[in-house]
C-alpha positions as CSV (number, residue, x, y, z in Angstrom):
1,X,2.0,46.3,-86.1
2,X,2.1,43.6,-88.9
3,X,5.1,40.5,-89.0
4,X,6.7,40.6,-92.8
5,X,5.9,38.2,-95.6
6,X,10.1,37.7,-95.0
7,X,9.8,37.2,-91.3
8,X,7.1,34.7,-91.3
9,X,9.0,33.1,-94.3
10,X,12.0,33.3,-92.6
11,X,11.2,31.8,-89.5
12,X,9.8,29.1,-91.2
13,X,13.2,28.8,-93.2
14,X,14.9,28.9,-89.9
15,X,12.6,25.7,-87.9
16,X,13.1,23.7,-91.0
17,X,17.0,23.7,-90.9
18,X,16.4,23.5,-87.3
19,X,14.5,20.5,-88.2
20,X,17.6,18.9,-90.3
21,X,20.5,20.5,-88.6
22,X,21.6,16.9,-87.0
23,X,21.8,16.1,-91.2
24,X,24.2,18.7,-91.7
25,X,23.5,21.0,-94.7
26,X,20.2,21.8,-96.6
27,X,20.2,22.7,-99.8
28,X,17.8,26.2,-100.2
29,X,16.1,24.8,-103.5
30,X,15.1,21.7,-100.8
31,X,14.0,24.4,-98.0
32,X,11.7,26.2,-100.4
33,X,9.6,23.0,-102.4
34,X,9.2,21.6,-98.6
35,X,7.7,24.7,-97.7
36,X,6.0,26.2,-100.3
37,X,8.4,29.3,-100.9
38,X,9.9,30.7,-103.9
39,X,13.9,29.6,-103.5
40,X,14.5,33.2,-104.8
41,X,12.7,34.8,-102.2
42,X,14.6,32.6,-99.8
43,X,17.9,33.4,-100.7
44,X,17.0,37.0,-100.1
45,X,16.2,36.2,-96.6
46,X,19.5,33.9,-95.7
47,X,21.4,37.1,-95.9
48,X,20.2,39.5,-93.0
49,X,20.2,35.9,-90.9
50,X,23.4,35.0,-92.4
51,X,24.5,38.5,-91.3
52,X,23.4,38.4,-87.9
53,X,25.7,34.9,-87.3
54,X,22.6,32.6,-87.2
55,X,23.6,30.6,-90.6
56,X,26.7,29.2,-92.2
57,X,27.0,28.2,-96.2
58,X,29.0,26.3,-98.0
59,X,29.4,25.8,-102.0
60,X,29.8,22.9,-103.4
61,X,28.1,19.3,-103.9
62,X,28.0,18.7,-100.0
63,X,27.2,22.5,-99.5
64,X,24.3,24.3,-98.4
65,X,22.8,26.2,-96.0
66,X,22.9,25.3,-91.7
67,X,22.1,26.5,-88.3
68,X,25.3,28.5,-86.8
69,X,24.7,27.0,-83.5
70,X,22.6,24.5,-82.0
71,X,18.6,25.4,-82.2
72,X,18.3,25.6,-78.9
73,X,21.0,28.5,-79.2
74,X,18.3,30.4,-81.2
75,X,15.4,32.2,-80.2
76,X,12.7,33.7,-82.1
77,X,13.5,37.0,-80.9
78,X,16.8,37.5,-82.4
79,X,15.3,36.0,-85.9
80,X,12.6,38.8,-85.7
81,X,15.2,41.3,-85.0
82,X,17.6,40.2,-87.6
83,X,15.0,40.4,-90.2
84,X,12.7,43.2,-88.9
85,X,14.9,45.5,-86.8
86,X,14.7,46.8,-83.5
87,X,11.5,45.4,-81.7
88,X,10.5,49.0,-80.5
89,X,7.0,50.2,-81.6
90,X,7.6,53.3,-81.7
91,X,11.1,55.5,-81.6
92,X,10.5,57.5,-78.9
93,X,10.1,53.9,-76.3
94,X,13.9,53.6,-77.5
95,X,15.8,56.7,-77.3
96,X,14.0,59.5,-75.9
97,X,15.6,62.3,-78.0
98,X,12.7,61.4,-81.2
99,X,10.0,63.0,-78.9
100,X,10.4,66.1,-76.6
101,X,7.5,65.1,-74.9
102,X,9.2,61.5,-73.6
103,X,10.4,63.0,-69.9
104,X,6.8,63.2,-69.6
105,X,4.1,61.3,-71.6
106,X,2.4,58.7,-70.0
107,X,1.5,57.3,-73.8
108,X,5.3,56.3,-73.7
109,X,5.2,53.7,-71.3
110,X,2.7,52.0,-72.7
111,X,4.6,51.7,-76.0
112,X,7.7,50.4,-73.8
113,X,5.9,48.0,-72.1
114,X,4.4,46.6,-75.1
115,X,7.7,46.3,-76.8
116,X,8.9,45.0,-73.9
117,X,6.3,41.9,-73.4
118,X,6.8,41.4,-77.5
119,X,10.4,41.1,-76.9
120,X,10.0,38.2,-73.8
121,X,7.4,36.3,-75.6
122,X,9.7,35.8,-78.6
123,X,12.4,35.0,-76.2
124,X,10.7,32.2,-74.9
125,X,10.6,30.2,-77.8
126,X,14.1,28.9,-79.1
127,X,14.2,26.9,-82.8
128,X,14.5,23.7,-81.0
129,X,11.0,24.3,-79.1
130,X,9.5,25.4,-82.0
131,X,10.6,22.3,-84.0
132,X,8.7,20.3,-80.9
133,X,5.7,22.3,-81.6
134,X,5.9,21.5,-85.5
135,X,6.0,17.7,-84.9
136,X,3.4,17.8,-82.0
137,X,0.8,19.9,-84.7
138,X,2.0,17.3,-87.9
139,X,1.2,14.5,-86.3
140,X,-2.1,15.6,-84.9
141,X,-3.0,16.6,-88.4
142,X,-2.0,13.7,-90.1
143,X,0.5,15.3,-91.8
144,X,4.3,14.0,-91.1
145,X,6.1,16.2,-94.5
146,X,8.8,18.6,-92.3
């Protein structure tokens, strides 16, 4: 199993509005030259997350782009999901009808319980831990750009 190019970009779209949401909106073109991402690549990525209720926009000179709730609201889990799909590994750990061997293949539960252990360990970071993390790793590097 391999995370997208748009899910590592995305979550990293996602901890950096995290980063400014008490500053109210961030412009994309802003999002991208602090992070080294194409701002056309990143406005393909606000719309699944846009879609799945995690970001608001607004046009105009005071518009932008901002966290629908508070980041500690939003967990790395649901951004995965919103711009990966279902966390399943395989189809038959999800609905039982893809395999007729599912009733009994021991294989199964092995797929299950690895989706399920993916599934809690991105559930137990939220965007305002991993904005914690960010700053704690900066600042032991030297580097204090957000």
């Amino acid at each position: 199993m391999r995370i997208s190019t748009r899910t590592r970009y995305g979550m990293r779209l996602m901890v950096n509005l995290a980063a400014n949401f008490k500053n109210g909106y961030s412009f994309l073109k802003d999002v991208a030259k602090s992070e080294g991402i194409s701002q056309k690549y990143l406005s393909l990525i606000v719309i699944p997350l846009k879609a799945a209720g995690m970001l608001t926009t607004s046009r105009g000179v005071h518009g932008g782009y901002i966290l629908s709730k508070n980041p500690s609201k939003i967990t790395a889990r649901e951004i995965v999901e919103a711009l990966e799909g279902d966390l399943s590994l395989v189809e038959c750990s999800r609905d039982e009808k893809y395999c007729i061997k599912s009733k009994n293949c021991a294989t199964q539960d092995i797929w299950f319980g690895l989706s399920e252990k993916i599934a809690e360990f991105l559930n137990s970071f939220n965007l305002e831990e991993l904005v914690k993390i960010q700053i704690k790793k900066k600042s032991e590097s030297n580097d204090y750009s957000i």
